[in-house]
mmCIF file as Biopython writes it, N, C-alpha, C and O atoms, coordinates in Angstrom:
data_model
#
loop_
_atom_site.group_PDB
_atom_site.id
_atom_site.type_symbol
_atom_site.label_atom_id
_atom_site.label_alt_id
_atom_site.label_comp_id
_atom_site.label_asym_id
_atom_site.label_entity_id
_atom_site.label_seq_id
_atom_site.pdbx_PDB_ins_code
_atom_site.Cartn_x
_atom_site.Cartn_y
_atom_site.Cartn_z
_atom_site.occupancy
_atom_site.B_iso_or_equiv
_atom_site.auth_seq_id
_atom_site.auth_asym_id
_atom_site.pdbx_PDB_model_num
ATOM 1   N N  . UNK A ? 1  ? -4.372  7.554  -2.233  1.0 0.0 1  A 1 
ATOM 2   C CA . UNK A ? 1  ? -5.096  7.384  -0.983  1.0 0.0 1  A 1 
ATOM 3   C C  . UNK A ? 1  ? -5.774  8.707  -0.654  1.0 0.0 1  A 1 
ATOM 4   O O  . UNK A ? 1  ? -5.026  9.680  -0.552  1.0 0.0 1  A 1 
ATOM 5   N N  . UNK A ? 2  ? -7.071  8.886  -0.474  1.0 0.0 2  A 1 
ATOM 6   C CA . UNK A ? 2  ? -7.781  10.051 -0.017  1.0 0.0 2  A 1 
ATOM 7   C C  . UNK A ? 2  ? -8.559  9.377  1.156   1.0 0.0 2  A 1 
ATOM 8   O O  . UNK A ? 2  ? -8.509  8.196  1.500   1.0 0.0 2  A 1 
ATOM 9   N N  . UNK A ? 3  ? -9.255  10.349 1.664   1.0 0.0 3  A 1 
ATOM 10  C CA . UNK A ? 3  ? -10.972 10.289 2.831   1.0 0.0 3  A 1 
ATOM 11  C C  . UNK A ? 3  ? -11.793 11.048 2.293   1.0 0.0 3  A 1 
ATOM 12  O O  . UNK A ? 3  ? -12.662 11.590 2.975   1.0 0.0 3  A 1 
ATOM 13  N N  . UNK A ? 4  ? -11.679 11.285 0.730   1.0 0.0 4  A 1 
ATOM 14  C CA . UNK A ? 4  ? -12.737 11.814 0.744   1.0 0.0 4  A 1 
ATOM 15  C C  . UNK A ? 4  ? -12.576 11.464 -1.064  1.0 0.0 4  A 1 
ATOM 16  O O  . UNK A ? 4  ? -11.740 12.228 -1.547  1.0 0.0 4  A 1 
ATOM 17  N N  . UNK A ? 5  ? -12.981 10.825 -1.759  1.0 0.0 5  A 1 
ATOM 18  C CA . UNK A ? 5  ? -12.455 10.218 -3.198  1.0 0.0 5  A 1 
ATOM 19  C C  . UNK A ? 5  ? -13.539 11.099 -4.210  1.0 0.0 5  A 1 
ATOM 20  O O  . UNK A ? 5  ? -13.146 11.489 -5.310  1.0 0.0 5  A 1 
ATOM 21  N N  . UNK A ? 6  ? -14.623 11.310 -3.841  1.0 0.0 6  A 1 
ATOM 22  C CA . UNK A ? 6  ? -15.531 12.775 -4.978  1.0 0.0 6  A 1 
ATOM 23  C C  . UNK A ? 6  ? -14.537 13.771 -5.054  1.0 0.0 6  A 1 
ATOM 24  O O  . UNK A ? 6  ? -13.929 14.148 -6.056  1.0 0.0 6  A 1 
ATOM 25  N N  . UNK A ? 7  ? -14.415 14.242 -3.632  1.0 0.0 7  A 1 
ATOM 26  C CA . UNK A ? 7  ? -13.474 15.566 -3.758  1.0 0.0 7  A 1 
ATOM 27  C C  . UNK A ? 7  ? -11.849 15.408 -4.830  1.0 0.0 7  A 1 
ATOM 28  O O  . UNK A ? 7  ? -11.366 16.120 -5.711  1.0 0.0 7  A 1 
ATOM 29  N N  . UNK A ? 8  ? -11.564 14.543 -4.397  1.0 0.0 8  A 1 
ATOM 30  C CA . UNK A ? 8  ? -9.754  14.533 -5.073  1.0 0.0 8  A 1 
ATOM 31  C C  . UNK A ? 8  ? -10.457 14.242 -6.540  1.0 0.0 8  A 1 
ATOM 32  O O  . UNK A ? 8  ? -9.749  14.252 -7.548  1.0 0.0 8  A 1 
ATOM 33  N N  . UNK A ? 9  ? -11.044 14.135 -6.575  1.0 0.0 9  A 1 
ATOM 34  C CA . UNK A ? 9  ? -11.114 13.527 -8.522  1.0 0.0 9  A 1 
ATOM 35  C C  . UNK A ? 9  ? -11.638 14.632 -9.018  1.0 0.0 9  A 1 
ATOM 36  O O  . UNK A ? 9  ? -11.587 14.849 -10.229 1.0 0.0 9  A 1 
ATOM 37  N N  . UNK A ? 10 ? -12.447 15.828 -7.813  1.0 0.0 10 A 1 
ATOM 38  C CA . UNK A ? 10 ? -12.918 16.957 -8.485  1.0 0.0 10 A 1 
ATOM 39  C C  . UNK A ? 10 ? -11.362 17.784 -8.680  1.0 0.0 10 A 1 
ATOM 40  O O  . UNK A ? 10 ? -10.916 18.103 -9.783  1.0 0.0 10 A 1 
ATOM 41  N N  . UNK A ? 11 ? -10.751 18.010 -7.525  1.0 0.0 11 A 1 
ATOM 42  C CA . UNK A ? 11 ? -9.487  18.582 -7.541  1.0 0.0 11 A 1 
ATOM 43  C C  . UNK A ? 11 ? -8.191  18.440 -8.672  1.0 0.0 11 A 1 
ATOM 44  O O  . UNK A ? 11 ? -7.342  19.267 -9.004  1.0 0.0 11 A 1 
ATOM 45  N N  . UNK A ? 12 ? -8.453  16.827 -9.172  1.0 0.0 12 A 1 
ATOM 46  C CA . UNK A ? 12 ? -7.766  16.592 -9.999  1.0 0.0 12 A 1 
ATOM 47  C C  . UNK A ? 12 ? -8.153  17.126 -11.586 1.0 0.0 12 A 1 
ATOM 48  O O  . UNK A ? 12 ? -7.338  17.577 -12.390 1.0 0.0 12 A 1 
ATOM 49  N N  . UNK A ? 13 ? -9.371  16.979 -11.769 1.0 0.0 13 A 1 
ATOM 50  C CA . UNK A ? 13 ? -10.002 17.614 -12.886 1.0 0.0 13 A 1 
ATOM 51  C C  . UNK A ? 13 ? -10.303 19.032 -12.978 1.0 0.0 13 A 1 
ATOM 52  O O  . UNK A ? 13 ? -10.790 19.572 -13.971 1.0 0.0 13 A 1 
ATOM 53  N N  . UNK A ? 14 ? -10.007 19.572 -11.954 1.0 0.0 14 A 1 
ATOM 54  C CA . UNK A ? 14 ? -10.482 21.511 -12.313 1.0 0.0 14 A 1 
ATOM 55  C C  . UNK A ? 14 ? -9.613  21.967 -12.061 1.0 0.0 14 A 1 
ATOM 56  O O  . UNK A ? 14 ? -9.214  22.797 -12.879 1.0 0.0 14 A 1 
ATOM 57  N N  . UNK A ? 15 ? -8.716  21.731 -10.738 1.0 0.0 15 A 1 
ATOM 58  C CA . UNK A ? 15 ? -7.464  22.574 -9.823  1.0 0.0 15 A 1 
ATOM 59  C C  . UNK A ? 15 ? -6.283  22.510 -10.289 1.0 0.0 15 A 1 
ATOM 60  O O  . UNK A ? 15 ? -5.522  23.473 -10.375 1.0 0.0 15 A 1 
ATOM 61  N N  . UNK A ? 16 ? -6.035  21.357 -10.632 1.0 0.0 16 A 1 
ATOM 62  C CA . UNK A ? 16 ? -4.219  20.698 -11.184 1.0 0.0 16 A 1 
ATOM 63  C C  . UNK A ? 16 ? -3.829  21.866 -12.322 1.0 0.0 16 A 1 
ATOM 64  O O  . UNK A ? 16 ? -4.657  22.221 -13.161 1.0 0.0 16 A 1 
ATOM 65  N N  . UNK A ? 17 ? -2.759  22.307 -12.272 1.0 0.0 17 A 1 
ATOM 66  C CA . UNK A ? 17 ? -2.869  23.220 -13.023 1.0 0.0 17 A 1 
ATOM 67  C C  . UNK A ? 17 ? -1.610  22.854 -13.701 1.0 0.0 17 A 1 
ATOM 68  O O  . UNK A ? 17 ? -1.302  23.463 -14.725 1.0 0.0 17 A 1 
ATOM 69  N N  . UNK A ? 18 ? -0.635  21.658 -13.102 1.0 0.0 18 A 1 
ATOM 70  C CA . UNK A ? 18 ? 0.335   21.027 -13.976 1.0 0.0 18 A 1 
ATOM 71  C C  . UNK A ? 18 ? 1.008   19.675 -13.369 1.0 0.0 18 A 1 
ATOM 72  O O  . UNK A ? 18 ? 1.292   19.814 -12.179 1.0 0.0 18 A 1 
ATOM 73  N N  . UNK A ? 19 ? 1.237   18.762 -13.756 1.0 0.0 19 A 1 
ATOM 74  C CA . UNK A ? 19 ? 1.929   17.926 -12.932 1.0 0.0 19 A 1 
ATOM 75  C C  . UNK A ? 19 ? 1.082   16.394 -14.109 1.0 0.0 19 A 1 
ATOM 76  O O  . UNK A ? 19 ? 0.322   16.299 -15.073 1.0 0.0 19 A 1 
ATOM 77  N N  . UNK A ? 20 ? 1.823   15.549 -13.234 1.0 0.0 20 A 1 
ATOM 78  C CA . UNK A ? 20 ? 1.169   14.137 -14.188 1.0 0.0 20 A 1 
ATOM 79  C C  . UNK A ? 20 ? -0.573  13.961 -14.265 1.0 0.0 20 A 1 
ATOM 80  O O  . UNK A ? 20 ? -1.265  13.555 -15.199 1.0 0.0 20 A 1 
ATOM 81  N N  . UNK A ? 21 ? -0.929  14.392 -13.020 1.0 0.0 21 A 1 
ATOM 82  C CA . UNK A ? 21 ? -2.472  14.354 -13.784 1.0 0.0 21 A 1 
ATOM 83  C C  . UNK A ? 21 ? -3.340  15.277 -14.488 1.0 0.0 21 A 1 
ATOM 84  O O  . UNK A ? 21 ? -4.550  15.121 -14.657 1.0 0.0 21 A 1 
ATOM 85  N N  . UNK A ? 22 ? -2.628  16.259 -14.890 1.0 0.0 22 A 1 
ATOM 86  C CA . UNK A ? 22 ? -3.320  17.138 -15.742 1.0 0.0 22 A 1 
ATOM 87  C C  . UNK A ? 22 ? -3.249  16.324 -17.389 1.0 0.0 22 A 1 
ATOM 88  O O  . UNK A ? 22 ? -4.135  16.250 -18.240 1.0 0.0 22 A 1 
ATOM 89  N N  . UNK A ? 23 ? -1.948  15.826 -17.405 1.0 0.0 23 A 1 
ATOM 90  C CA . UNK A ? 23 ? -1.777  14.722 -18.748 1.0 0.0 23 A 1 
ATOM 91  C C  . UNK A ? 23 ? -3.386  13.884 -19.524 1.0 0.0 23 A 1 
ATOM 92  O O  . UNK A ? 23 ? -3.746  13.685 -20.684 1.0 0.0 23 A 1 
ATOM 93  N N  . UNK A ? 24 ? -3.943  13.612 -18.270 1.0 0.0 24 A 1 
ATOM 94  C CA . UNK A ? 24 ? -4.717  12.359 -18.551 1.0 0.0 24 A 1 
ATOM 95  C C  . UNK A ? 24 ? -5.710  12.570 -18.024 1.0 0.0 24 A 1 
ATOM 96  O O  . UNK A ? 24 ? -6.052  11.655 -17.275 1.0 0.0 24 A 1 
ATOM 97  N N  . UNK A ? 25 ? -6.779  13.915 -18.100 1.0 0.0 25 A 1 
ATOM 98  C CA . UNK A ? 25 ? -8.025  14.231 -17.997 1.0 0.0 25 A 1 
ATOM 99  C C  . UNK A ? 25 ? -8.685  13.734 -19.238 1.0 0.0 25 A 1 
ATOM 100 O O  . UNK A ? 25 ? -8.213  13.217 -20.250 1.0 0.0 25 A 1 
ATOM 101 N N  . UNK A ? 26 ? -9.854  14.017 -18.902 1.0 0.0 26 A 1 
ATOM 102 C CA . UNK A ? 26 ? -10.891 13.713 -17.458 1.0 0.0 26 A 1 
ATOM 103 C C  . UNK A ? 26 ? -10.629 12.727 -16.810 1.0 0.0 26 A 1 
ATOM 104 O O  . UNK A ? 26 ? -10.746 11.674 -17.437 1.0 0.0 26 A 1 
ATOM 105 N N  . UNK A ? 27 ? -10.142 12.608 -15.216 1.0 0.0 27 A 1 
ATOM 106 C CA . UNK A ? 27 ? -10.723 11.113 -14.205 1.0 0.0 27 A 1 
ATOM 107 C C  . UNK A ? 27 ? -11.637 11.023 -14.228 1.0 0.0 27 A 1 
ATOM 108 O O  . UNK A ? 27 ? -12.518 11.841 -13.965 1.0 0.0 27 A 1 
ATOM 109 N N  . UNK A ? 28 ? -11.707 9.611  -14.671 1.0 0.0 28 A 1 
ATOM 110 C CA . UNK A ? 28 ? -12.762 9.052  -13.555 1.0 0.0 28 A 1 
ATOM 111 C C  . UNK A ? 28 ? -12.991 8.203  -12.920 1.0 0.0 28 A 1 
ATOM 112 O O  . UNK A ? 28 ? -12.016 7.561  -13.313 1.0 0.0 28 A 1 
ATOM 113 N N  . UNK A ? 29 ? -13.704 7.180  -11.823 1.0 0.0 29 A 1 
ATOM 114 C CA . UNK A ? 29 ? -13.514 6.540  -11.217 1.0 0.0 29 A 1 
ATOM 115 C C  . UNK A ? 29 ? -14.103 5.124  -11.930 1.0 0.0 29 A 1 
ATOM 116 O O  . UNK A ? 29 ? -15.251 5.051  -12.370 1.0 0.0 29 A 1 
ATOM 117 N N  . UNK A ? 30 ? -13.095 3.968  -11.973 1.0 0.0 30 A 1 
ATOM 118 C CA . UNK A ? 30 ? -14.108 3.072  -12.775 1.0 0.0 30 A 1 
ATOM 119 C C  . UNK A ? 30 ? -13.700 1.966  -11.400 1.0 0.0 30 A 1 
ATOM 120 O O  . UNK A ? 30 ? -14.467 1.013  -11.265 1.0 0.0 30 A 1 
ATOM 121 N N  . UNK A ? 31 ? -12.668 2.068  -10.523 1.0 0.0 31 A 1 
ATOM 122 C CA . UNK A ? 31 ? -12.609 0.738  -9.521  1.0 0.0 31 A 1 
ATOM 123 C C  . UNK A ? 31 ? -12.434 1.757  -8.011  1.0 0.0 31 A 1 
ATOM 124 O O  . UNK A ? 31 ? -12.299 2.980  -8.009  1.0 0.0 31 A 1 
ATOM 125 N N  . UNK A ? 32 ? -12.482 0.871  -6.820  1.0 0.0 32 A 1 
ATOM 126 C CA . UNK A ? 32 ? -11.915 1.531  -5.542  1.0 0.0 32 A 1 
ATOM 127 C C  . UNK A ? 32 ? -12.443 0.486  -4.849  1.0 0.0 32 A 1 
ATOM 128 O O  . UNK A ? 32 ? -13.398 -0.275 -5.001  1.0 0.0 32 A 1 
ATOM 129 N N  . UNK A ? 33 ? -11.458 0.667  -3.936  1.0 0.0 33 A 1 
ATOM 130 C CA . UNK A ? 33 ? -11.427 -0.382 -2.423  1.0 0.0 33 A 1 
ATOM 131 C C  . UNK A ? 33 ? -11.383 0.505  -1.494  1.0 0.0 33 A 1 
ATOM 132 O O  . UNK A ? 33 ? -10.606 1.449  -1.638  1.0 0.0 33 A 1 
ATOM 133 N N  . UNK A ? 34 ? -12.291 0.405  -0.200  1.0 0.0 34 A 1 
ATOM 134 C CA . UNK A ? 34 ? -11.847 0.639  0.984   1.0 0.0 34 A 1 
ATOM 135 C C  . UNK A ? 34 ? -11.183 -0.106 2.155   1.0 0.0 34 A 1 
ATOM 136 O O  . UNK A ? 34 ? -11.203 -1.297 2.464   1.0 0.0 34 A 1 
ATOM 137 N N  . UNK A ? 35 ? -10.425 1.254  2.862   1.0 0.0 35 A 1 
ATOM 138 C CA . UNK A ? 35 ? -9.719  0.138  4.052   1.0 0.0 35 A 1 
ATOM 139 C C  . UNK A ? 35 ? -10.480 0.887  5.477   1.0 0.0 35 A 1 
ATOM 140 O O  . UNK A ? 35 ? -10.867 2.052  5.572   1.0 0.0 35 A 1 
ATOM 141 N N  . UNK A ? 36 ? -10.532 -0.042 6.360   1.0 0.0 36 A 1 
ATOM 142 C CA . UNK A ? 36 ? -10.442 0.450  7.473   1.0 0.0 36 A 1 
ATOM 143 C C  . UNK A ? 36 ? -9.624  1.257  8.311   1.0 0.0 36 A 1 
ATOM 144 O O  . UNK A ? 36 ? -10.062 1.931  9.243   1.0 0.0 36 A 1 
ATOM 145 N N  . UNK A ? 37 ? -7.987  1.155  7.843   1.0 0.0 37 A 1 
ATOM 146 C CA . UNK A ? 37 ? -6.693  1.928  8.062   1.0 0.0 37 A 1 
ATOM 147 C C  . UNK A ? 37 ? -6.294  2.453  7.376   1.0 0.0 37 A 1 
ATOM 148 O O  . UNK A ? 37 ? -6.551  2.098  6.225   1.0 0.0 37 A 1 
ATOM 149 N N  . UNK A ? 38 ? -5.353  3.713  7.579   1.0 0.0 38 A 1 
ATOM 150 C CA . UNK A ? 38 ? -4.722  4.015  6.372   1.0 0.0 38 A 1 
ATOM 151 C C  . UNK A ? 38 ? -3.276  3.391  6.052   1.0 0.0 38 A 1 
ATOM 152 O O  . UNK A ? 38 ? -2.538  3.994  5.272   1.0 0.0 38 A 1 
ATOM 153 N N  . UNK A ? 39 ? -2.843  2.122  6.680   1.0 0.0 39 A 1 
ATOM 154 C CA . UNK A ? 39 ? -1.911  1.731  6.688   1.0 0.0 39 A 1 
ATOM 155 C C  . UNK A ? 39 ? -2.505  0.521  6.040   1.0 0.0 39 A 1 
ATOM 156 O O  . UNK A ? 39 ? -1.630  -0.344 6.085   1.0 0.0 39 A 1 
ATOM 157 N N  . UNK A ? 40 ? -3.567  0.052  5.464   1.0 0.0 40 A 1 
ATOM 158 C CA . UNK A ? 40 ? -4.016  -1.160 4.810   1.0 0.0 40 A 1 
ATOM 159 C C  . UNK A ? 40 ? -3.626  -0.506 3.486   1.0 0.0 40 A 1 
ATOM 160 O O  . UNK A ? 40 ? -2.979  -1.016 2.571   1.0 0.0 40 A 1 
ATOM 161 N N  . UNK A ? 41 ? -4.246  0.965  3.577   1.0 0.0 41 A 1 
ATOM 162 C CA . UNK A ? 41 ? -4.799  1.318  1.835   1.0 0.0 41 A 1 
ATOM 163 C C  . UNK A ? 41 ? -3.092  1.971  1.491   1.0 0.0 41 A 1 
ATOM 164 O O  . UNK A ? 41 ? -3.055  2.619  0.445   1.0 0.0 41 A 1 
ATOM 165 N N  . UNK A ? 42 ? -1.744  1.862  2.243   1.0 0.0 42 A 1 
ATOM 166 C CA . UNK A ? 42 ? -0.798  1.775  2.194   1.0 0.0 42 A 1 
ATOM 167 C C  . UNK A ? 42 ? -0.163  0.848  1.361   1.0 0.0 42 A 1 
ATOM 168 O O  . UNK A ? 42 ? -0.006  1.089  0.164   1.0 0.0 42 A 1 
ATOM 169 N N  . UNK A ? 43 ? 0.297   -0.412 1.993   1.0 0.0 43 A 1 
ATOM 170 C CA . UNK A ? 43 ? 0.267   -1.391 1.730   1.0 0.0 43 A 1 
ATOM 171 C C  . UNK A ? 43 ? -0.475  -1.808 0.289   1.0 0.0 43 A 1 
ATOM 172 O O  . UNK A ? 43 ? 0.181   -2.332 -0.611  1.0 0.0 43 A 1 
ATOM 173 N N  . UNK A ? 44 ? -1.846  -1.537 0.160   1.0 0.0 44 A 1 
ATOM 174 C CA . UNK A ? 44 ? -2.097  -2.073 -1.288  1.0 0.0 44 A 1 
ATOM 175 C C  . UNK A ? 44 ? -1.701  -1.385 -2.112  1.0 0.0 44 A 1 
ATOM 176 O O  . UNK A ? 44 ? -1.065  -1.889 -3.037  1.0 0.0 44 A 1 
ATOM 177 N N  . UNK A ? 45 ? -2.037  0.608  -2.050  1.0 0.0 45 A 1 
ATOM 178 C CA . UNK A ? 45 ? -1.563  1.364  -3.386  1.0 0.0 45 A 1 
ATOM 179 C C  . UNK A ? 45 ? 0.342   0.787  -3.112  1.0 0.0 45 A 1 
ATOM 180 O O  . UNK A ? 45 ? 1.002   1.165  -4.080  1.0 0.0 45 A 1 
ATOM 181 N N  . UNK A ? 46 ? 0.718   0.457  -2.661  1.0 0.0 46 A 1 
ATOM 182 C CA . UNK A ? 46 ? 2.086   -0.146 -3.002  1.0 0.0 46 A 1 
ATOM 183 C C  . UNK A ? 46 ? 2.116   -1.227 -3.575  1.0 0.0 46 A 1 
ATOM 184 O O  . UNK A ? 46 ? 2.855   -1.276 -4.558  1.0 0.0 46 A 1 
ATOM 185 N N  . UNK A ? 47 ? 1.488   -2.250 -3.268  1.0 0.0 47 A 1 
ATOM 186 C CA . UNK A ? 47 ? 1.399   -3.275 -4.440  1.0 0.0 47 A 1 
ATOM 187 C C  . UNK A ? 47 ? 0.708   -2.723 -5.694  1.0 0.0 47 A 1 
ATOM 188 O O  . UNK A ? 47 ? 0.975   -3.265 -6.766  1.0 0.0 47 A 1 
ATOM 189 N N  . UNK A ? 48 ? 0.048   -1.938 -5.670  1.0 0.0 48 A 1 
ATOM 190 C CA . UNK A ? 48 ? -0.810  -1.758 -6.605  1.0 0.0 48 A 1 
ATOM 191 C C  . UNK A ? 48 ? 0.308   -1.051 -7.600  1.0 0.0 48 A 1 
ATOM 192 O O  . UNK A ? 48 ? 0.201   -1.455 -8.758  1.0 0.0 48 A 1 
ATOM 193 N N  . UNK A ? 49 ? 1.368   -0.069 -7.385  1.0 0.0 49 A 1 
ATOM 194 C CA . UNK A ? 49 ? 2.254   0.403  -8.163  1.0 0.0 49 A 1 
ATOM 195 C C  . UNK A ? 49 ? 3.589   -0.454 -8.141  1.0 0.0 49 A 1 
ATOM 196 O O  . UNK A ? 49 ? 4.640   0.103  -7.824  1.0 0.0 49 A 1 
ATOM 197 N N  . UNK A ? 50 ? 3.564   -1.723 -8.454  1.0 0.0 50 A 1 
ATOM 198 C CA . UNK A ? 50 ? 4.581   -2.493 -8.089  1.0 0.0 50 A 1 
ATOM 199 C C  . UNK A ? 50 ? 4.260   -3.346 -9.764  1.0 0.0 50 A 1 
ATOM 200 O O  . UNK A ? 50 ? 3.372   -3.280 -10.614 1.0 0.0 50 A 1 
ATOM 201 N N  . UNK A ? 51 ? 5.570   -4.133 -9.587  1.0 0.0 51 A 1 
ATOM 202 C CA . UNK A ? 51 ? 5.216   -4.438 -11.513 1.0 0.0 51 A 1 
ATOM 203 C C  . UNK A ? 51 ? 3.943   -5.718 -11.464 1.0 0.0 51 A 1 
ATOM 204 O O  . UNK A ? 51 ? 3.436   -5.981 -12.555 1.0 0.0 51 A 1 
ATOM 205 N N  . UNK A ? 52 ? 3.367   -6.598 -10.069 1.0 0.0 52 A 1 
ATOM 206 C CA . UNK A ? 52 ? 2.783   -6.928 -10.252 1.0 0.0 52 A 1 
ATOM 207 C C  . UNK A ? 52 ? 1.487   -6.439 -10.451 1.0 0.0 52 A 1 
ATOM 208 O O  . UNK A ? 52 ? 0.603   -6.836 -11.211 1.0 0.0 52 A 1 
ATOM 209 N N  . UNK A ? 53 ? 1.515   -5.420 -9.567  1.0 0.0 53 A 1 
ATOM 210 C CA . UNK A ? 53 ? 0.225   -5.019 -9.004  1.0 0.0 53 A 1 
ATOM 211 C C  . UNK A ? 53 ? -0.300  -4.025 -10.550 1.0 0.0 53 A 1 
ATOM 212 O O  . UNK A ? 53 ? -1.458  -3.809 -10.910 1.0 0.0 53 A 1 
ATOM 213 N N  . UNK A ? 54 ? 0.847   -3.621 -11.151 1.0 0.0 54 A 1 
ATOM 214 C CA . UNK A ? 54 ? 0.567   -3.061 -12.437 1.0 0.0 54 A 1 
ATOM 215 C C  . UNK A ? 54 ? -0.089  -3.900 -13.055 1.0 0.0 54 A 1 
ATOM 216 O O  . UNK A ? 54 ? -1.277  -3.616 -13.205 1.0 0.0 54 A 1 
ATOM 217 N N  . UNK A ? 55 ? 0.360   -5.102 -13.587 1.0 0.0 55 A 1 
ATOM 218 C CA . UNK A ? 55 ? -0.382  -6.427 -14.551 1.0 0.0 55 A 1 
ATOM 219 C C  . UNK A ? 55 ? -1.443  -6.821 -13.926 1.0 0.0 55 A 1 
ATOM 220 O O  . UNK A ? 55 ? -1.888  -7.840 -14.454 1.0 0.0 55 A 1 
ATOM 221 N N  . UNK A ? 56 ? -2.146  -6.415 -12.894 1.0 0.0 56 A 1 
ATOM 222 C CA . UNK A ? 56 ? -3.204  -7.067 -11.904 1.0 0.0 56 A 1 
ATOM 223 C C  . UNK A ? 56 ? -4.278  -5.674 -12.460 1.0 0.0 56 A 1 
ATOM 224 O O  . UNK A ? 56 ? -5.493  -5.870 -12.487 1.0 0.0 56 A 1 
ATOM 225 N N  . UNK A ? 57 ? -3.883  -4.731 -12.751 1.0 0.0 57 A 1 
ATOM 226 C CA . UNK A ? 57 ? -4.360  -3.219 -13.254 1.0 0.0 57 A 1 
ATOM 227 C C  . UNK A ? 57 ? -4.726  -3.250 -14.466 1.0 0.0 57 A 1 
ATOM 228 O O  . UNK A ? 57 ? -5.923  -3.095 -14.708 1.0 0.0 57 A 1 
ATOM 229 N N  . UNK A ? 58 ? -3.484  -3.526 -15.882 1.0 0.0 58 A 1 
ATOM 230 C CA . UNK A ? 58 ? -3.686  -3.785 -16.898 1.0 0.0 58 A 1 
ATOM 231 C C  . UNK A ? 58 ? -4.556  -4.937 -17.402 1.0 0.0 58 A 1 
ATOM 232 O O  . UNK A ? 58 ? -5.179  -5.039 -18.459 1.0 0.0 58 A 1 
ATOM 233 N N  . UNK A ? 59 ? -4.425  -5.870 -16.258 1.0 0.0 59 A 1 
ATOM 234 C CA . UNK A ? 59 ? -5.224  -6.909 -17.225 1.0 0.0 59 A 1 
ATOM 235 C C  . UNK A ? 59 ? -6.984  -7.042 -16.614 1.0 0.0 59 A 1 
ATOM 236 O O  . UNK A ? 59 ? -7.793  -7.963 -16.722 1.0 0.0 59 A 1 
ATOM 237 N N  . UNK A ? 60 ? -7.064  -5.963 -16.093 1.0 0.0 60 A 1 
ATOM 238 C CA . UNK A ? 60 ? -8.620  -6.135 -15.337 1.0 0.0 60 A 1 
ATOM 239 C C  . UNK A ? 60 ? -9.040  -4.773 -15.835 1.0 0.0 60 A 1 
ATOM 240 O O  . UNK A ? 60 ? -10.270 -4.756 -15.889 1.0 0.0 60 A 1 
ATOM 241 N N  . UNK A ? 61 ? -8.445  -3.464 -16.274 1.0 0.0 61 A 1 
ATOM 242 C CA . UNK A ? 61 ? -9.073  -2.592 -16.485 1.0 0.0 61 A 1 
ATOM 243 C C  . UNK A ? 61 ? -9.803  -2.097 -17.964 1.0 0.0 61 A 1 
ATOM 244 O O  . UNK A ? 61 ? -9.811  -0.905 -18.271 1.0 0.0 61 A 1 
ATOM 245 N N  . UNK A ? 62 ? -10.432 -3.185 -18.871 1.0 0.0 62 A 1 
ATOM 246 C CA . UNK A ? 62 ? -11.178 -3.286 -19.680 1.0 0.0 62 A 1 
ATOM 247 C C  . UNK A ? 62 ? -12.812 -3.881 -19.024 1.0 0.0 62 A 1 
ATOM 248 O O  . UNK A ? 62 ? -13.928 -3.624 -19.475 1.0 0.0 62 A 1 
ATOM 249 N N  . UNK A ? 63 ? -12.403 -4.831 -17.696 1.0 0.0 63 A 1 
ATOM 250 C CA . UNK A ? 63 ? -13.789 -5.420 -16.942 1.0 0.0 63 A 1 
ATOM 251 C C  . UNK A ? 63 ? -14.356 -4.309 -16.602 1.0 0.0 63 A 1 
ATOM 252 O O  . UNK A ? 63 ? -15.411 -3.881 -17.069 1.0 0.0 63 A 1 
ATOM 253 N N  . UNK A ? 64 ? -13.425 -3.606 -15.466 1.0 0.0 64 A 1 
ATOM 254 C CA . UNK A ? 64 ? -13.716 -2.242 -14.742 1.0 0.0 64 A 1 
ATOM 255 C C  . UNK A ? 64 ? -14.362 -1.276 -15.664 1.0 0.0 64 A 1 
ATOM 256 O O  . UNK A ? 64 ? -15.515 -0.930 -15.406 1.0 0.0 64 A 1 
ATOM 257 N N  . UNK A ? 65 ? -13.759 -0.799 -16.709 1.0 0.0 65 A 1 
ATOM 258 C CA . UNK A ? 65 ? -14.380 0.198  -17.152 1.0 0.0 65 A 1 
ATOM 259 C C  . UNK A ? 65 ? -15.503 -0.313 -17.997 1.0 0.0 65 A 1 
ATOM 260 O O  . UNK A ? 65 ? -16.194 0.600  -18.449 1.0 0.0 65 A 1 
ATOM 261 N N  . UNK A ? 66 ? -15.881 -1.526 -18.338 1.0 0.0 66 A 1 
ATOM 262 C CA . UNK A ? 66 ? -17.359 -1.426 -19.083 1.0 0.0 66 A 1 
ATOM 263 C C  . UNK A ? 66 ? -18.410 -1.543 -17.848 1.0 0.0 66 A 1 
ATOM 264 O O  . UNK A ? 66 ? -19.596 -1.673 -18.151 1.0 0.0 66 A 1 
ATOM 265 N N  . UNK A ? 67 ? -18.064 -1.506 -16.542 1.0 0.0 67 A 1 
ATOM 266 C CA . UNK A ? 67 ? -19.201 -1.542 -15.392 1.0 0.0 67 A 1 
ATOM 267 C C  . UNK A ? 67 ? -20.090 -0.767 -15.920 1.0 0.0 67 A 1 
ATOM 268 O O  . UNK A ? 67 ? -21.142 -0.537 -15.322 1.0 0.0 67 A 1 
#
């Protein structure tokens, strides 16, 4: 969850200097939803890391990334 999604993906790619996303450079952005709350975009990145919301990830992120 960010407010500002250019910036964190720059942060994640130049700044990280160790941790799980230094693993798996370059980001980049191939999907995103906005919420009006930050208690919506709550709620979904929790489903979204949940074992469904994983298979809802895996099985769509070959569509996503040939956008």
């Amino acid at each position: 969850i960010t407010s500002h999604l250019i910036l964190r993906f720059y942060q994640h790619n130049e700044f990280d200097k160790k941790g799980w996303s230094v693993r798996f450079r370059p980001w980049i952005v191939i999907y995103c939803e906005w919420y009006a709350s930050k208690k919506e975009a709550v709620k979904k990145e929790k489903w979204l890391k949940s074992g469904i919301g994983r298979k809802f990830i895996n099985d769509n992120i070959a569509a996503w990334s040939s956008w």
